[in-house]
N, CA, C and O atoms as CSV, one atom per row, in Angstrom:
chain,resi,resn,atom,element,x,y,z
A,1,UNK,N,N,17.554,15.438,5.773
A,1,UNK,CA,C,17.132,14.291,4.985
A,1,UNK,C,C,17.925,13.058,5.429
A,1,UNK,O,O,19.113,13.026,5.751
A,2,UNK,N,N,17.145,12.162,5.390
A,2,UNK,CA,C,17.689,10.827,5.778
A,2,UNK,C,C,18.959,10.391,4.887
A,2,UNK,O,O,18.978,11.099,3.879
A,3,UNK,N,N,19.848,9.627,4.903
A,3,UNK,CA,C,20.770,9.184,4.281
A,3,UNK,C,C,20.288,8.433,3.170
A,3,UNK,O,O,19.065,8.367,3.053
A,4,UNK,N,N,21.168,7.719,2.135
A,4,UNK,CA,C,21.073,7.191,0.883
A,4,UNK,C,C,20.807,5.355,1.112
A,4,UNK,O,O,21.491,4.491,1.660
A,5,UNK,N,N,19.776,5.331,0.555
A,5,UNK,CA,C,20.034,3.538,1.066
A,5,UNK,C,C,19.981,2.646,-0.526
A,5,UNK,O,O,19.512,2.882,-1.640
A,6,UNK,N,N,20.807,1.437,0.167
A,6,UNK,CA,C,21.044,0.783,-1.307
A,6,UNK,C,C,20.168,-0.366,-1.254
A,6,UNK,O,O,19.989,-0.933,-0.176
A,7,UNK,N,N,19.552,-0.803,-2.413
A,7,UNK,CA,C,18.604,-2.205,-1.861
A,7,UNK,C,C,18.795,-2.880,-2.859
A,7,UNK,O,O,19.192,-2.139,-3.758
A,8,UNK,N,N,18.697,-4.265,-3.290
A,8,UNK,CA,C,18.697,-5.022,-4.857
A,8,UNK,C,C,17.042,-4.667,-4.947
A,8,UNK,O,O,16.332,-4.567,-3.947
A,9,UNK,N,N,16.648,-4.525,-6.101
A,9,UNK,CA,C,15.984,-4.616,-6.897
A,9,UNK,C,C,14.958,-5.671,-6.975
A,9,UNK,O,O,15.275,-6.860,-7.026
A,10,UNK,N,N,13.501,-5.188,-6.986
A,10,UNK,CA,C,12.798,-6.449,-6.517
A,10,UNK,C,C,12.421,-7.362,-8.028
A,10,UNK,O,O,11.844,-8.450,-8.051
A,11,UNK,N,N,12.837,-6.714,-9.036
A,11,UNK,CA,C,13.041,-7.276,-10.219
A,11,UNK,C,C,13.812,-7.579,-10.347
A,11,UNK,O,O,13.572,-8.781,-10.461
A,12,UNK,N,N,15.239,-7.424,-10.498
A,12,UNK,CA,C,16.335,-8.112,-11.064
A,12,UNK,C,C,17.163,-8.484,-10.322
A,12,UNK,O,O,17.880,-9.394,-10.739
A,13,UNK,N,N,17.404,-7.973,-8.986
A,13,UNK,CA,C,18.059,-8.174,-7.707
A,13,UNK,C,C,19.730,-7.287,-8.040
A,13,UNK,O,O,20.664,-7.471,-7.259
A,14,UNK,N,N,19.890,-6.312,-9.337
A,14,UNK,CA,C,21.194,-5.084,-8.881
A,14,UNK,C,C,20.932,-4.634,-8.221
A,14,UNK,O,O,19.821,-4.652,-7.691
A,15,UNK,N,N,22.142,-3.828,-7.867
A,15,UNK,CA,C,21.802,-2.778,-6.577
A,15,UNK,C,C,21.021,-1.581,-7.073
A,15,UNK,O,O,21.271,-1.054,-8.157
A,16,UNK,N,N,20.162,-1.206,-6.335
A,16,UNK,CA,C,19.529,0.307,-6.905
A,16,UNK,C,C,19.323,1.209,-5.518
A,16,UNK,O,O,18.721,0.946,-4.476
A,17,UNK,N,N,20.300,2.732,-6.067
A,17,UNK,CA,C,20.940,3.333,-4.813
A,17,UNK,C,C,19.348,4.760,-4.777
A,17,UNK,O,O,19.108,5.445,-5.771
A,18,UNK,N,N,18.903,4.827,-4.060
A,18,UNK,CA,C,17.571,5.990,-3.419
A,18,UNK,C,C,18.657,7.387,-4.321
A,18,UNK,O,O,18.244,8.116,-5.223
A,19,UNK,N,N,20.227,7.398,-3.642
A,19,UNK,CA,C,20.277,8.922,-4.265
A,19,UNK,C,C,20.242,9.024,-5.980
A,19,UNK,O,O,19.661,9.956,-6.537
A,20,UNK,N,N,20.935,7.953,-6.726
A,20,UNK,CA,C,22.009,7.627,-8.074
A,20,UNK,C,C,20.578,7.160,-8.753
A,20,UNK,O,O,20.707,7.605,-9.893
A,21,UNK,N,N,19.420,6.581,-8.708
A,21,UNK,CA,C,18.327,5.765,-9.360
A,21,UNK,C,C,17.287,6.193,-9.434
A,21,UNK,O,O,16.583,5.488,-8.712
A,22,UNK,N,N,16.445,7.297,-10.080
A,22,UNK,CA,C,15.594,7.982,-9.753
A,22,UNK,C,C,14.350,6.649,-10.030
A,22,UNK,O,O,13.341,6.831,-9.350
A,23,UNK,N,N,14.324,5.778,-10.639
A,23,UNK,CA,C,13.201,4.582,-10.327
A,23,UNK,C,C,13.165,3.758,-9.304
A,23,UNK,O,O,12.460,2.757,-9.169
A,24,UNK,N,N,14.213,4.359,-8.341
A,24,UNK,CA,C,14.133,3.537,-7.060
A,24,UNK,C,C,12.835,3.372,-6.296
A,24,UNK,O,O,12.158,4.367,-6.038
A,25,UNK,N,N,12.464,2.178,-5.930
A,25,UNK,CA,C,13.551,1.205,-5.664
A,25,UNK,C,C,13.943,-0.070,-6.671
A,25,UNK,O,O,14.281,-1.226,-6.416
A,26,UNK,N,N,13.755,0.628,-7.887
A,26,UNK,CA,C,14.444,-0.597,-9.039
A,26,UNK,C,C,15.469,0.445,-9.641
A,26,UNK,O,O,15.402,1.653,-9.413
A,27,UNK,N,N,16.087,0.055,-10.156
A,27,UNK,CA,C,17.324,0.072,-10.399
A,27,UNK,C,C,17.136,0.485,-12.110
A,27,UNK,O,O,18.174,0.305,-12.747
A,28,UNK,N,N,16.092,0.950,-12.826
A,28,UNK,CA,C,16.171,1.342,-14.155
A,28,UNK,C,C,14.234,1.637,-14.435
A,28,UNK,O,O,13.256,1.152,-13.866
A,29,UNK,N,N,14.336,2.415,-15.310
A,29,UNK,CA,C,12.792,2.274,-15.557
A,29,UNK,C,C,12.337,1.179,-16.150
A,29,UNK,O,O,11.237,0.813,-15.735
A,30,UNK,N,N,12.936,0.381,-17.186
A,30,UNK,CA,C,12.709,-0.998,-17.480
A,30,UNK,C,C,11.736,-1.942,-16.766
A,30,UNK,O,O,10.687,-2.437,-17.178
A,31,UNK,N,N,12.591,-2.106,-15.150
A,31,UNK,CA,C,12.503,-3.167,-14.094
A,31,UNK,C,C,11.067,-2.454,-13.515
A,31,UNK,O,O,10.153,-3.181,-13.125
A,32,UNK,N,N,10.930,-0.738,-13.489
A,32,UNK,CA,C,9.381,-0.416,-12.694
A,32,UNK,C,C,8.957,-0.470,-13.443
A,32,UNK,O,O,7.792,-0.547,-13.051
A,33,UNK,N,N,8.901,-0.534,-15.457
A,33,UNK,CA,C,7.729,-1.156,-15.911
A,33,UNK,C,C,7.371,-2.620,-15.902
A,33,UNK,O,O,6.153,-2.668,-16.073
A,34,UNK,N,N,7.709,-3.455,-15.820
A,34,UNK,CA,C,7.954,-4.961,-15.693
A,34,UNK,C,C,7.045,-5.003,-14.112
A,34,UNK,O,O,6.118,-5.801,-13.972
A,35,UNK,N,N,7.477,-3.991,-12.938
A,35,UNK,CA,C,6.786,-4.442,-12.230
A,35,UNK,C,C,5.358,-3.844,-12.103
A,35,UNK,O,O,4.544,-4.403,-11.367
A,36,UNK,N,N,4.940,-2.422,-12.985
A,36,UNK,CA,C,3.589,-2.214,-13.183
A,36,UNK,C,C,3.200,-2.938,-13.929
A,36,UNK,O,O,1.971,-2.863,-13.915
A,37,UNK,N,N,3.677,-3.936,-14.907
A,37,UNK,CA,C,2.842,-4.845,-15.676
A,37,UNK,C,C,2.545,-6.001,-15.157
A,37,UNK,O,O,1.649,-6.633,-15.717
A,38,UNK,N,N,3.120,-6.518,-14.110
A,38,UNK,CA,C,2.970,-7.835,-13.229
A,38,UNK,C,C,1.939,-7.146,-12.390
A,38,UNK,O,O,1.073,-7.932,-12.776
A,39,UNK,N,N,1.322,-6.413,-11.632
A,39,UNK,CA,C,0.739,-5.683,-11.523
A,39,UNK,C,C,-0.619,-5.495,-11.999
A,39,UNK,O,O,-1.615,-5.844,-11.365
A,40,UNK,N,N,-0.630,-4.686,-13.636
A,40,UNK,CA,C,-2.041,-4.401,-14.226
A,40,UNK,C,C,-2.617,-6.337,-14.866
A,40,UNK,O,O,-3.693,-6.555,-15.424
A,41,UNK,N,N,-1.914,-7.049,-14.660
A,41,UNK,CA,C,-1.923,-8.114,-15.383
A,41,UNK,C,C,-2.199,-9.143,-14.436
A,41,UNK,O,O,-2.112,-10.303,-14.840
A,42,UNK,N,N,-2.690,-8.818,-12.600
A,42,UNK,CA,C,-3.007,-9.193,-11.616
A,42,UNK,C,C,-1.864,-10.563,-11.421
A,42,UNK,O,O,-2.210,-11.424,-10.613
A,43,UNK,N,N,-0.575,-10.745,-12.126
A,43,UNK,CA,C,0.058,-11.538,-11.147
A,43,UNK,C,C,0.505,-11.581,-9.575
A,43,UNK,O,O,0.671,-12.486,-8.759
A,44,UNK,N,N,0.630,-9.992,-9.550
A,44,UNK,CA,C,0.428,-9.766,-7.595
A,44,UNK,C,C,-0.890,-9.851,-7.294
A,44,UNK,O,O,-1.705,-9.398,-8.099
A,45,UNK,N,N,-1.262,-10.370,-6.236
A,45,UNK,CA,C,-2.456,-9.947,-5.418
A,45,UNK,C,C,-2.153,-9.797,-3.932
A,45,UNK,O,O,-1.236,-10.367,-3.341
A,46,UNK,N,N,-2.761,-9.222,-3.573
A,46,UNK,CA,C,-2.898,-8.521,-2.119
A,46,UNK,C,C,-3.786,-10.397,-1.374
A,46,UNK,O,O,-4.796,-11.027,-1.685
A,47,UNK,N,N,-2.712,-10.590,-0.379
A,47,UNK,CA,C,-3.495,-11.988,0.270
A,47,UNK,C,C,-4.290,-11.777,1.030
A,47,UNK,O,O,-5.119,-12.679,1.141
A,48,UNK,N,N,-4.492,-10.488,1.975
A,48,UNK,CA,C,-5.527,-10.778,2.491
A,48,UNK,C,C,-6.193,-9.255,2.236
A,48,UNK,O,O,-5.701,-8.313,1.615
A,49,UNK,N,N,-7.557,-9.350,2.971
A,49,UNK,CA,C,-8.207,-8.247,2.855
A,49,UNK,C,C,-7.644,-7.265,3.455
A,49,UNK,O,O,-7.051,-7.519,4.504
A,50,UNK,N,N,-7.682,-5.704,2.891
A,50,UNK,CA,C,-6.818,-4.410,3.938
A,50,UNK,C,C,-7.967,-4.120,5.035
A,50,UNK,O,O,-7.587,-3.976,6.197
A,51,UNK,N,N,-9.464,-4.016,4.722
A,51,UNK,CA,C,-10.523,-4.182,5.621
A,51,UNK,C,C,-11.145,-5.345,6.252
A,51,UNK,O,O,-11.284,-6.452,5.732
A,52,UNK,N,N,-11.571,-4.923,7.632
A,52,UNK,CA,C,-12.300,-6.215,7.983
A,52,UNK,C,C,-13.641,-6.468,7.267
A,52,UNK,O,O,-14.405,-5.795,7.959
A,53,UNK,N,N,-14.204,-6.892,6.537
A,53,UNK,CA,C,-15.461,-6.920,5.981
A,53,UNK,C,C,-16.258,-7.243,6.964
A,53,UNK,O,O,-17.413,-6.925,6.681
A,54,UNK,N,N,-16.144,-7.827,8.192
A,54,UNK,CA,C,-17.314,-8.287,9.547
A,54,UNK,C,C,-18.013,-7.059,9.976
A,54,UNK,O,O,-19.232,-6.968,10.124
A,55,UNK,N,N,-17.025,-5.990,10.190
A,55,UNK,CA,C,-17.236,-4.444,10.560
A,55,UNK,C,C,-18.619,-3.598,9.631
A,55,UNK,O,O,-18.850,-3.575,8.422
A,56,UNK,N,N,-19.118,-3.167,10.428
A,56,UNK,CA,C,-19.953,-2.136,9.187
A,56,UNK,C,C,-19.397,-1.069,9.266
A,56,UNK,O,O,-18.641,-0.565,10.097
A,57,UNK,N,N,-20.040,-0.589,7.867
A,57,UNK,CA,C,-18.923,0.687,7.675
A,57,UNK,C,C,-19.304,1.987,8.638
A,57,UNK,O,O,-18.552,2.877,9.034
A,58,UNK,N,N,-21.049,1.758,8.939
A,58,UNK,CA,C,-21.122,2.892,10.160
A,58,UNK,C,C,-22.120,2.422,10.846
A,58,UNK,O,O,-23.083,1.700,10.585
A,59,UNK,N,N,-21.581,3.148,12.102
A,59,UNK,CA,C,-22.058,2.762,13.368
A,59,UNK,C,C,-23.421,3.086,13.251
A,59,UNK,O,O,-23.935,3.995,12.599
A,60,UNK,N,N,-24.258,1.718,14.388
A,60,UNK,CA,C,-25.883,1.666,14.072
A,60,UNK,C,C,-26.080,2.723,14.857
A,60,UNK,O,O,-25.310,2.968,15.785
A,61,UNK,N,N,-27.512,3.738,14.478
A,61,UNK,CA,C,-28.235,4.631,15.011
A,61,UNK,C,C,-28.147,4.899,16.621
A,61,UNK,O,O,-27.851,6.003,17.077
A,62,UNK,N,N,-28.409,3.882,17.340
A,62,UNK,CA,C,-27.988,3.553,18.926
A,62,UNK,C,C,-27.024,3.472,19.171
A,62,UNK,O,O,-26.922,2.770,20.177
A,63,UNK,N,N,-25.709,3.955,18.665
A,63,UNK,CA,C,-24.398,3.177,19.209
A,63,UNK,C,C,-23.876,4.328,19.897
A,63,UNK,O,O,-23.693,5.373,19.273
A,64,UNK,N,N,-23.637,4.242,21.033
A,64,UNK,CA,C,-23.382,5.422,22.221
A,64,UNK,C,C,-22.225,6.304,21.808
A,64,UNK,O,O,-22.157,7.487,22.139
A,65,UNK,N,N,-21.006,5.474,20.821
A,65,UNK,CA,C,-19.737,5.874,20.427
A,65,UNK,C,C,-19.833,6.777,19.016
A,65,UNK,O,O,-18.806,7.178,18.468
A,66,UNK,N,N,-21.340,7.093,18.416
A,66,UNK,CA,C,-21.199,8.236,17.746
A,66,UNK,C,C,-21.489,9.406,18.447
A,66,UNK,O,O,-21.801,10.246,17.602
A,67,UNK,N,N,-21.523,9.702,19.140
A,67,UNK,CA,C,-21.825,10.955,20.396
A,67,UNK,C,C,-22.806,12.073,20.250
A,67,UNK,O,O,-22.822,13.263,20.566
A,68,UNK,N,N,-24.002,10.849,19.368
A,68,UNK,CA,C,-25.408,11.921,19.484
A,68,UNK,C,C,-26.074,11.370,20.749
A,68,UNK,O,O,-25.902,10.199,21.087
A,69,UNK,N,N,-26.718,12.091,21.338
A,69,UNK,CA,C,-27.701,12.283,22.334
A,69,UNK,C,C,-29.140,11.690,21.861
A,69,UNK,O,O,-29.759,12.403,21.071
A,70,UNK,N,N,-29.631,10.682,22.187
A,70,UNK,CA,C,-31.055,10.865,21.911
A,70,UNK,C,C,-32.267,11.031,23.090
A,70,UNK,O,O,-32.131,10.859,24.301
A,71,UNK,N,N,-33.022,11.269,22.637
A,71,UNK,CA,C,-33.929,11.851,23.690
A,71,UNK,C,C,-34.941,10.845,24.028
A,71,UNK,O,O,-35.667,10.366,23.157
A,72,UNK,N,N,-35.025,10.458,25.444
A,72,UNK,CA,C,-35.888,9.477,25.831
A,72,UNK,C,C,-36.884,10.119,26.282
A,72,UNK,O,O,-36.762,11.187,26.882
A,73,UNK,N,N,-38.086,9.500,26.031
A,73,UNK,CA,C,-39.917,10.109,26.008
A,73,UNK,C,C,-40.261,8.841,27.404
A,73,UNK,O,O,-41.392,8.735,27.877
């Protein structure tokens, strides 16, 4: 197992240690509810999209890179 790492707290900025903090990486359960409620309460948002939306989600019927064969008449 990897070693113990210490980080401040993205709520309160104490130290909160991975081995000593079982709500790590905050430093108390308090600070990870505070940050699931910033959270369900959409003050975070994600800035950009995780998908490209330009992309389709599947490849058209002809597209050589799904690796069906079709049969030419």
């Amino acid at each position: 197992m990897l070693g113990a790492m210490t980080r401040p707290c993205p709520i309160c900025r104490q130290p909160a240690d991975s081995e000593t903090d079982a709500d790590f990486p905050f430093c108390s359960e308090r600070c990870r509810l505070i940050d699931l409620g910033n959270w369900s309460s959409e003050k975070y948002k994600v800035s950009e999209p995780v998908l490209d939306e330009s992309m389709p989600d599947e490849p058209a019927l002809d597209d050589p890179s799904r690796g069906e064969k079709r049969d030419s008449k």
